[in-house]
C-alpha positions in Angstrom: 5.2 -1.7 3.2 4.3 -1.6 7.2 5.3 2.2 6.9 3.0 2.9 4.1 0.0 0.8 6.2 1.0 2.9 9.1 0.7 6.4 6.9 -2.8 5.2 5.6 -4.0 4.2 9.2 -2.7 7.8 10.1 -4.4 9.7 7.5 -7.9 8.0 7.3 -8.2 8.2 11.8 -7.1 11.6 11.4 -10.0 12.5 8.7 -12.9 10.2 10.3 -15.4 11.2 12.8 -18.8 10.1 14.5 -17.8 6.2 13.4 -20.0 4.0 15.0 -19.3 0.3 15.8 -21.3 -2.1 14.7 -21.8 -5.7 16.0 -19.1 -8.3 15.6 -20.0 -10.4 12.2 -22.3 -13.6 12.9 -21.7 -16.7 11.1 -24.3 -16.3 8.3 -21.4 -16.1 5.1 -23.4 -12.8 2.9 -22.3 -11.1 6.0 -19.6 -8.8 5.4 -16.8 -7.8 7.7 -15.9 -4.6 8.6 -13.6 -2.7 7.1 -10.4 -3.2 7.6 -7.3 -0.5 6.5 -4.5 -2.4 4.2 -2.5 -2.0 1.9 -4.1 -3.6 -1.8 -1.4 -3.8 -4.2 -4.2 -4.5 -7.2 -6.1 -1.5 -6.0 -3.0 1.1 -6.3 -2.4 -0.7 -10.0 -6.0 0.0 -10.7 -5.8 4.1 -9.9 -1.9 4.3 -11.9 -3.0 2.1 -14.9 -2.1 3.8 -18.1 -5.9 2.9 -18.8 -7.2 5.5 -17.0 -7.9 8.6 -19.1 -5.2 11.6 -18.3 -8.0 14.0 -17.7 -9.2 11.2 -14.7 -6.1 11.1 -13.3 -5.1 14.8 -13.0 -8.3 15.0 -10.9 -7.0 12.0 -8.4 -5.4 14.8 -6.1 -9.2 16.3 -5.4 -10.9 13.0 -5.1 -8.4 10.4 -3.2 -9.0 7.3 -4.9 -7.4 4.9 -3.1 -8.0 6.6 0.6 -11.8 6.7 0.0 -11.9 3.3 -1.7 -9.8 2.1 1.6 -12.1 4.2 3.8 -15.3 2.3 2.4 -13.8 -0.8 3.0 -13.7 -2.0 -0.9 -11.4 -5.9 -0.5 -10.6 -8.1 -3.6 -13.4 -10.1 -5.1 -16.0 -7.9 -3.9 -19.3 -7.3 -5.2 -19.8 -3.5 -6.3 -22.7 -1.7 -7.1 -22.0 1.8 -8.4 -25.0 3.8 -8.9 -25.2 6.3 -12.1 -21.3 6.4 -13.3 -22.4 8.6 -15.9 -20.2 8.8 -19.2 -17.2 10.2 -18.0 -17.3 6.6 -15.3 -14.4 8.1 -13.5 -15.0 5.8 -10.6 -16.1 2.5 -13.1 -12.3 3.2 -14.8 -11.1 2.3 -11.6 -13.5 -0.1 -10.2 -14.3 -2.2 -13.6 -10.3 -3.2 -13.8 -9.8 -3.7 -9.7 -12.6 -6.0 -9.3 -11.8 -8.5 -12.8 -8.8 -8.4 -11.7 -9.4 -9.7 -8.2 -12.4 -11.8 -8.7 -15.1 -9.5 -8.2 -18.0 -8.2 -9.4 -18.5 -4.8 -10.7 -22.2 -3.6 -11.8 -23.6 -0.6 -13.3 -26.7 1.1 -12.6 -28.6 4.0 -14.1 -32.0 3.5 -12.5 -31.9 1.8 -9.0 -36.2 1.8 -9.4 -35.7 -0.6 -12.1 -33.2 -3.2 -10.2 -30.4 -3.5 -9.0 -28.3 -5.5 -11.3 -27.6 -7.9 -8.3 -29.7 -10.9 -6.1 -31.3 -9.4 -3.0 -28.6 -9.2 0.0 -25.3 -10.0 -2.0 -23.7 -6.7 -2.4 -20.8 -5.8 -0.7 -20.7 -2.3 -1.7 -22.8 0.2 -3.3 -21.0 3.1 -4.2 -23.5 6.8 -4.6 -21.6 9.4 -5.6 -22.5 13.2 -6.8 -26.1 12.0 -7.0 -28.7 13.4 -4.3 -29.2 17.1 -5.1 -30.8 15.6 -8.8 -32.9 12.9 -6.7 -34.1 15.3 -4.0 -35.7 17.4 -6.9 -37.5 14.4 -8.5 -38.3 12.9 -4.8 -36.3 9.5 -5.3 -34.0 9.6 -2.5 -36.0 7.4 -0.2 -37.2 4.7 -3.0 -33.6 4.7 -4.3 -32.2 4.3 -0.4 -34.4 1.2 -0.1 -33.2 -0.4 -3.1 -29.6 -0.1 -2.1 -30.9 -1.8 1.3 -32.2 -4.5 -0.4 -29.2 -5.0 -2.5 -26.6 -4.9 0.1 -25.6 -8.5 2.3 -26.1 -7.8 6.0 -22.7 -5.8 7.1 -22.5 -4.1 3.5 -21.4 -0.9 3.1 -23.6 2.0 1.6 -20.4 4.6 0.4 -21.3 7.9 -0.6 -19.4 10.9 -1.8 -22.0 14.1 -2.3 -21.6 17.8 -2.5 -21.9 19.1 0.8 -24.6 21.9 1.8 -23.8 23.7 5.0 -25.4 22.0 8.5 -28.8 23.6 8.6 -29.6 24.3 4.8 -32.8 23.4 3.2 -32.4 20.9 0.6 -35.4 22.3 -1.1 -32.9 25.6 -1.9 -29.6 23.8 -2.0 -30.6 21.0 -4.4 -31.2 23.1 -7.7 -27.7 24.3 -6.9 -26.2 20.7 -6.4 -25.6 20.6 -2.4 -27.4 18.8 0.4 -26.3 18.5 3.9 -25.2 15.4 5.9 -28.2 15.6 7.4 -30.1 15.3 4.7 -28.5 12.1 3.6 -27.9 10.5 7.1 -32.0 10.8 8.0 -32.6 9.5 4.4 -29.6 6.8 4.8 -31.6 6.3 9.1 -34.8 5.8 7.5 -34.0 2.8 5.1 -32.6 1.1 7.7 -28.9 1.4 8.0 -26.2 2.5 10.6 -23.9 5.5 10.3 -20.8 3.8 10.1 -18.2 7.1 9.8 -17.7 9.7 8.5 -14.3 11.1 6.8 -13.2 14.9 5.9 -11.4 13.5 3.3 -12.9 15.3 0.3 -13.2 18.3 2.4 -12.8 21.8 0.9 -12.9 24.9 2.7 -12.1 27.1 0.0 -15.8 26.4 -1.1 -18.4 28.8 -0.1 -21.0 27.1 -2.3 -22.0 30.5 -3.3 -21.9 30.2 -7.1 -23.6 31.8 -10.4 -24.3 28.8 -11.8 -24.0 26.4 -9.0 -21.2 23.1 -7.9 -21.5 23.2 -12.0 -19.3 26.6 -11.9 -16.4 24.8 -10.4 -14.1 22.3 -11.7 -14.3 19.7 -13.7 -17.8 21.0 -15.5 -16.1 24.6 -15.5 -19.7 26.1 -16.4 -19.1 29.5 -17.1 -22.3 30.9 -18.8 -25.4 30.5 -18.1 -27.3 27.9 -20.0 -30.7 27.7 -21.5 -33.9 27.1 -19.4 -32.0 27.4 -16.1 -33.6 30.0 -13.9 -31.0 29.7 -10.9 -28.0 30.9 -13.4 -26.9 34.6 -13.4 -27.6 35.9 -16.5 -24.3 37.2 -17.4 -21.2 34.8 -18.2 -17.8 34.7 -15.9 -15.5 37.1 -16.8 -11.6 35.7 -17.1 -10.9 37.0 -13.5 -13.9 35.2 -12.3 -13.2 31.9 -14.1 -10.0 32.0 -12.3 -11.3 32.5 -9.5 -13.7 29.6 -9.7 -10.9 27.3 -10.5 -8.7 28.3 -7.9 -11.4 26.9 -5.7 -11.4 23.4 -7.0 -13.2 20.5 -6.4 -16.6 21.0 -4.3 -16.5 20.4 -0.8 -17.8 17.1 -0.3 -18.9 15.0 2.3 -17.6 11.5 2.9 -20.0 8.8 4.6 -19.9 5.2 5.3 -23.1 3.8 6.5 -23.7 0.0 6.9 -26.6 -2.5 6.5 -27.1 -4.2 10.1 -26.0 -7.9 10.4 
């Protein structure tokens, strides 16, 4: 087991940059400690349970589960906050199980301007992912940063996973196509209050020049492959089969990574 802690450690320094320490915790008990890489046993039974739809797993190899999840910080009996799981709930399929299981709490949340689902300052984690490019265009991202601040204990953990425009790009362009820099969501993330904790390549996808016909949607797993009604961004004409492959050779998005944290 001390070699598989060891391989962990090894990959998650090796993807994480720009972390930033924070102060040691103080004594007040809703503050959360940093995170610390181990091995969870319940966590890695969470990801393999035969609960998980097939279609979720196959796309474990392009998301990392368990090294994001480890990279957050997510410990047993934590409070969780994830933020618009949508339908499909790929991360909730995970999460829901892992937290009952442990003694946590895991919450649901489709519209942060309405609540949080939680008490003010007992969050350990709130969990955004795929989510900015759709508030950018409806001007939510600061209202929605400030509710996850008010959610989160001091020393919680804001973890997000977000299609990744390149450095420079205006959001106002990238947005309708469903990327937005780091930038973007670390001056949004600044502005709320919290603290760039790191930063990890771990979703990282070169292969991705964001240059699509009908945007991140194109690639896998939406697959989009015509263009669809009222959607003035699409090219007008579908994918033909060499394009499809083409697209799906690509994979996943490139996506950014973050960990920002709440100050104690």
């Amino acid at each position: 087991m001390r070699a598989s802690v060891i391989a962990l450690a090894a990959v998650l320094a090796a993807t994480t940059a720009s972390a930033q320490a924070l102060p040691a915790a103080g004594s007040n008990a809703l503050t959360a400690a940093p995170p610390v890489l181990q091995e969870d046993a319940a966590l890695q039974a969470a990801i393999a349970s035969d609960a998980r739809p097939a279609a979720d797993k196959a796309r474990d190899a392009a998301r990392r589960p368990y090294e994001a999840l480890t990279f957050w910080g997510l410990t047993p009996g934590s409070t969780v906050v994830e933020i618009q799981p949508g339908r499909a709930g790929w991360w909730s399929a995970i999460l829901q199980p892992y937290l009952a299981q442990t003694g946590g709490r895991y919450v649901a949340v489709n519209n942060p301007g309405e609540g949080m689902g939680v008490e003010a300052g007992t969050a350990d984690l709130v969990l955004v992912a795929r989510a900015f490019h759709n508030w950018h265009r409806a001007g939510r991202t600061d209202p929605f940063m400030a509710a996850f601040f008010g959610a989160l204990k001091p020393g919680g953990v804001l973890a997000i996973e977000q299609h990744r425009a390149a450095p420079g790009t205006n959001p106002d362009a990238t947005a309708p196509f469903g990327y937005v820099s780091e930038a973007y969501i670390i001056a949004a993330a600044e502005r709320a209050g919290f603290v760039l904790d790191a930063r990890s390549e771990l979703n990282a996808n070169p292969r991705d020049d964001r240059d699509h016909p009908y945007g991140v949607w194109t690639l896998p797993p939406v697959r989009t492959s015509a263009p669809r009604e009222g959607n003035p961004n699409d090219r007008a004409t579908p994918l033909t089969e060499a394009e499809r492959a083409e697209y799906d050779a690509i994979g996943e998005s490139d996506r950014m990574t973050l960990r920002f944290r709440k100050p104690a």
